[in-house]
N, C-alpha and C positions, 0 to 999 in steps of 0.2 A: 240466670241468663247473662249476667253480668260476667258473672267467674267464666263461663263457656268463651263468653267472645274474648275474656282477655288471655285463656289459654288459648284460643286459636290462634290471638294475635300473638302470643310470644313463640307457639308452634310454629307461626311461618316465618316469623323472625328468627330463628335459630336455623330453616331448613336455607332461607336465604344465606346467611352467616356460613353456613356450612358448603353451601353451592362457591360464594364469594372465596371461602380458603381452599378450598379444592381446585377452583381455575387459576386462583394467583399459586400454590404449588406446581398446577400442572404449566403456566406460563415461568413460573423460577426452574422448573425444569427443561423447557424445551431451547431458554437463553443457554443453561448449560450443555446442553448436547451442542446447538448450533454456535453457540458462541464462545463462551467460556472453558466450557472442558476440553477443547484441543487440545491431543497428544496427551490427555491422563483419562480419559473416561472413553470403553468400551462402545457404546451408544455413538459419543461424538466422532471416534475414529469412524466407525463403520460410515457415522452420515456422511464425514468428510470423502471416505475411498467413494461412498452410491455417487456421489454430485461428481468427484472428478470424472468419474467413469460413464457419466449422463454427458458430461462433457465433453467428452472424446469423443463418443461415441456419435456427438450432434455434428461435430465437425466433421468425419468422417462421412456422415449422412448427405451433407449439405456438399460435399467434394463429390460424392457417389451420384447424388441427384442429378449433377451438371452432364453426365455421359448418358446419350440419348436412348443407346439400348439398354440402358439402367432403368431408366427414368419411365420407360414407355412398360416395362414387365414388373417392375414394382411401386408403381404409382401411388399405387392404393396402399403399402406397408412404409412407406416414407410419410405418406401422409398423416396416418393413425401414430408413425411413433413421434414425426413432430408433434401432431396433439398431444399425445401422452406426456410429451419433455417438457411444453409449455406449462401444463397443468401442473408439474412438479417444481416448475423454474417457479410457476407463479406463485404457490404455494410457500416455496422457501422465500421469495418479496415477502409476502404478507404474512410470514411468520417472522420474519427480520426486522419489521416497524413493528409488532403486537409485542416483543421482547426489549424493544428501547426502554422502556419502563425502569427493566430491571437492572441497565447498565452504571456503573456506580455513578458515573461523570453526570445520566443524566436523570438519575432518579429520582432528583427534588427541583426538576422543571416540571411543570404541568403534563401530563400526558401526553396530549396534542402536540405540547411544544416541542418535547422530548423526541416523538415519531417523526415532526416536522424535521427534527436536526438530522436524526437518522437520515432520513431518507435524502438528504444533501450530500450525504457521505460519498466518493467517488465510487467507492464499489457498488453503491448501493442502486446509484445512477446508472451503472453500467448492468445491474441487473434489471434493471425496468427495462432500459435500452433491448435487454436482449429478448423480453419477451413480446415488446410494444410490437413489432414488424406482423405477430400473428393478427393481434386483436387489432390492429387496420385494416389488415389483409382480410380478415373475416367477420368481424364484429361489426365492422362499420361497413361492412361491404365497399371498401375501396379498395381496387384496383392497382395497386401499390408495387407493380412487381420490385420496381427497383430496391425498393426498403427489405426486400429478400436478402441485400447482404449484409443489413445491420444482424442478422443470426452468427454473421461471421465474431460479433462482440463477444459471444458466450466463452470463445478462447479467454476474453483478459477476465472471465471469473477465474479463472484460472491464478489471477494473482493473488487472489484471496488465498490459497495454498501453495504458491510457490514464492519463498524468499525471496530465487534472482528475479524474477519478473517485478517482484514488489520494489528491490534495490535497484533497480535498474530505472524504473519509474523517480525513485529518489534519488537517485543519481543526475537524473536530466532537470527535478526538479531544484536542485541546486546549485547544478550549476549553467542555471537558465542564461543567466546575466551572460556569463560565457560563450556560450552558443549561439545567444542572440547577435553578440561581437563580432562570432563566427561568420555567422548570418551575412552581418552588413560586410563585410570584407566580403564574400562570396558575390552581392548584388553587386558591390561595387570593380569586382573585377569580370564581370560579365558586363558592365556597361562602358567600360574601360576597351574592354577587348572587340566589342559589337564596335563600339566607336571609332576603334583605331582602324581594323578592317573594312567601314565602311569608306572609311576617307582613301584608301590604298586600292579598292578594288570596286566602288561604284562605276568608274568609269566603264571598264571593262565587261563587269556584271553586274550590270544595271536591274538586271529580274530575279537577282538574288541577295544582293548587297547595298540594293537603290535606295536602304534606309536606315537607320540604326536597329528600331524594331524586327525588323527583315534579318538583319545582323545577326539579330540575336541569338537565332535557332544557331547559328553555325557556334558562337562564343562558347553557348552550354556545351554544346558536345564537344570541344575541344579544350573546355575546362574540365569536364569530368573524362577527358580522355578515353569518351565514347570511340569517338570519330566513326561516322555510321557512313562519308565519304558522299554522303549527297550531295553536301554544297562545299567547296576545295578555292580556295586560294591557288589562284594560278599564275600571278604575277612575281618576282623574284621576292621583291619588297612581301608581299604578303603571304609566301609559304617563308620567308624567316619571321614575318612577327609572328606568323601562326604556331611557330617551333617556342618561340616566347611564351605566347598564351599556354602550350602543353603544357610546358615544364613548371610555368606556375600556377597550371592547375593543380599540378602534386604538390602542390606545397599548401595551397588554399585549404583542397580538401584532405587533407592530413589533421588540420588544426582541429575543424570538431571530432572527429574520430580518435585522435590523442586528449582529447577532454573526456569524452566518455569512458575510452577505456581507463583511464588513471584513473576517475572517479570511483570508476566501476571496481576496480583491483581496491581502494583505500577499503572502499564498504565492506567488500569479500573479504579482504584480510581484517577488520577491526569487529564484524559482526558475523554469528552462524544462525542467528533466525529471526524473524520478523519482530519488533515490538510494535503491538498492535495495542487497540483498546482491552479488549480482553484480557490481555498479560497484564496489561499493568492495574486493570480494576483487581488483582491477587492483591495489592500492595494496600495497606492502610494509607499513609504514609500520600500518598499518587492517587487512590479512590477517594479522596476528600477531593481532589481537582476539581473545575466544571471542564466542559467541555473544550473551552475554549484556552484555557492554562493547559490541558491536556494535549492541544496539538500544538502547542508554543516549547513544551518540555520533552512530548517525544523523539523530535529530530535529534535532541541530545544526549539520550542514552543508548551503548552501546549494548548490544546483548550478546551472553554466551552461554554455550554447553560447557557444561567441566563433567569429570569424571570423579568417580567415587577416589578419595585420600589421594587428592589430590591439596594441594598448601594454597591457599587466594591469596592471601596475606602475613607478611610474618612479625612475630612480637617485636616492638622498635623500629618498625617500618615507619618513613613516615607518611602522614594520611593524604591521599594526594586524588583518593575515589570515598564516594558511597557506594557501596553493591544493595540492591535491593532482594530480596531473596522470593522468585518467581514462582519456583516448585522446590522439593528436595530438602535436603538437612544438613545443616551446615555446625562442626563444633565447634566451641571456644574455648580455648585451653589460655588459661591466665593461672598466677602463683593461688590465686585464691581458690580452684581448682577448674574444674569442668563442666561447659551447659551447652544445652543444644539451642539451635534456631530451628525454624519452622517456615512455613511457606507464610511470604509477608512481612517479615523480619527484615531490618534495614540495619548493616553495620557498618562501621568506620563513617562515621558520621560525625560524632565529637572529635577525632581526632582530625578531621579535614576543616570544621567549624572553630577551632580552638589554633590552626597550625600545628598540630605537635603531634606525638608518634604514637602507634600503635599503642597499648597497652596489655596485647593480647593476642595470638595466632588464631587463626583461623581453618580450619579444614574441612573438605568438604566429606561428609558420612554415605552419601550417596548421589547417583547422580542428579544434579541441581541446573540451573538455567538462573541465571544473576543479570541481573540491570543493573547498568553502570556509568555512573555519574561522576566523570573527569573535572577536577578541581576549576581548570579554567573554563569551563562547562558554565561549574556552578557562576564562577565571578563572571561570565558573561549573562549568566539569567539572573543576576542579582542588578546589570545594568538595565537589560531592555525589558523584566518582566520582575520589579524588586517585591511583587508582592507574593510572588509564586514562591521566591526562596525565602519571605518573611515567615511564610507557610510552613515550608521545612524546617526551619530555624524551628519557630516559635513549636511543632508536634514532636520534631525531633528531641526537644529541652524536656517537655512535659509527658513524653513516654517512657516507661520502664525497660522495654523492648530492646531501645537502639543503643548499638556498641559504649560503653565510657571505658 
């Protein structure tokens, strides 16, 4: 009796075991379709063309819906295919926090914790965003029309697969300080302009000018060189300051728009595709990170496509990057002779660590995708994050892998 019940117990201890390695496969699998295998795995292209194409298609839905004889003969089919999109948007949520687990940054936090971070993530937020508007609208039985346009958010999943939208986002987040500058010079010349108008023409129009506030509406519009002509400066003195406030409206609003755009051109010209989490958990090297060294170090690498025999680097250059190597095969031709790199591979690293040159050419055997880490890069994360490049330092020294 004995031997029976301790074979059943190891019986179900093994079927368990066996159920345990087959959902963690089948969850190490679903992070690389959804996450991970971007742009090299069959599965993940297709998941990525279904979602943008769910995508489109919602917005298109949601512009269709608003025309009344749309709305009234297909009621019933806009209805059923937003449930349908919800159910897939939801699903992709809550396969997106169940694959945190596996993300390198944060797979030796606690589970919970690891979902908990995920789900902080901006994209991540803006997927709940996009499916929350239903389950108010219908779950809770509230009445919520207005939250109908939070569907309009399903666009900025869209950044999750496009570049510009994602640099673009990085762009404003950098040069916020700027903008913000922008900002107060914009308040302050609409309060400037409300003020100077009201003092020149309260007399005259008193029910349009009788206040500064009241002012105001006219300031906007002749700062941004609306001029929608409802409310007019009619006195000599106030159709020339009015010719004043035009012209330095163009010059106000020029300032954030030449912020954005320079910003915008630097990124476009220094990078061709997004470095995300995903990309850089390829990297040994960068998947030792946590979470939080990982979004301190990402702003600072730039990423590119090269093409197959193409030169990165050439022997007696001096070291002035680290290239991390993302996908693709990269050679190294030195007198001692010839070896390949592989996806993961980190090189020109001693010679940027040491000051001194090349040792070795570089070329690329196919086409590759490189991260890359500019010298004052690195001495700027060795000021405000010295423990991140201690990091580098200290893996770089004790691997076999990286360039000497």
């Amino acid at each position: 009796m004995a031997d029976r019940h301790h074979a059943q117990h190891a019986t179900a201890h093994t079927t368990t075991a066996q159920r345990t390695g087959r959902l963690a496969r089948l969850r190490r699998r679903t992070y690389e379709i959804i996450e991970a295998g971007r742009g090299d795995d069959r599965a993940s292209k297709a998941f990525d063309f279904f979602i943008i194409v769910l995508i489109l298609l919602n917005i298109a839905a949601f512009v269709a819906e608003t025309v009344p004889s749309l709305h009234r003969e297909y009621a019933a089919y806009f209805h059923l295919f937003e449930v349908f999109s919800v159910a897939i948007f939801t699903l992709e949520y809550v396969a997106r926090l169940w694959v945190a687990v596996e993300m390198p940054f944060l797979s030796r936090l606690p589970a919970w914790r690891a979902r908990l971070q995920m789900a902080r993530r901006p994209a991540i937020v803006i997927d709940l965003l996009a499916i929350l508007p239903f389950y108010l609208g219908h779950v809770m039985g509230l009445d919520l029309r207005v939250l109908r346009i939070l569907r309009l958010l399903r666009f900025f999943k869209l950044s999750r697969y496009s570049p510009a939208l994602h640099t673009l986002v990085r762009v404003i987040a950098k040069e916020r300080r700027a903008l913000t500058g922008a900002l107060l010079l914009l308040v302050a010349a609409v309060l400037f302009a409300a003020s100077g108008i009201h003092y020149l023409e309260h007399e005259v129009q008193p029910d349009k000018f009788g206040s500064v506030p009241a002012a105001a509406w006219w300031a906007v519009a002749t700062l941004t060189t609306v001029g929608y002509g409802d409310v007019t400066p009619i006195t000599p003195l106030g159709r020339l300051f009015g010719g004043i406030v035009m012209v330095a409206g163009l010059c106000v609003l020029a300032l954030p728009v030449a912020i954005i755009s320079t910003g915008f051109a630097q990124e476009v010209g220094r990078r061709d595709f997004v470095v995300n989490w995903s990309l850089m958990s390829r990297i040994p090297l960068l998947a030792d990170l946590d979470a939080r060294h990982v979004a301190a170090i990402m702003p600072m690498l730039h990423a590119h496509n090269l093409p197959p025999n193409m030169e990165i680097m050439a022997e007696g250059s001096p070291g002035d990057a680290i290239y991390f190597l993302a996908s693709g095969r990269v050679k190294r031709l030195a007198e001692g002779g010839a070896s390949e790199l592989t996806t993961g591979a980190a090189f020109g690293v001693t010679a940027l660590l040491r000051n001194d040159r090349h040792r070795a050419s570089f070329h690329t055997a196919s086409k590759v995708r490189v991260l890359k880490l500019h010298r004052a890069d690195f001495h700027q994360l060795e000021v405000t994050h010295p423990e991140i490049a201690a990091h580098l330092r200290r893996i770089a020294e004790e691997s076999n892998d990286v360039d000497v």
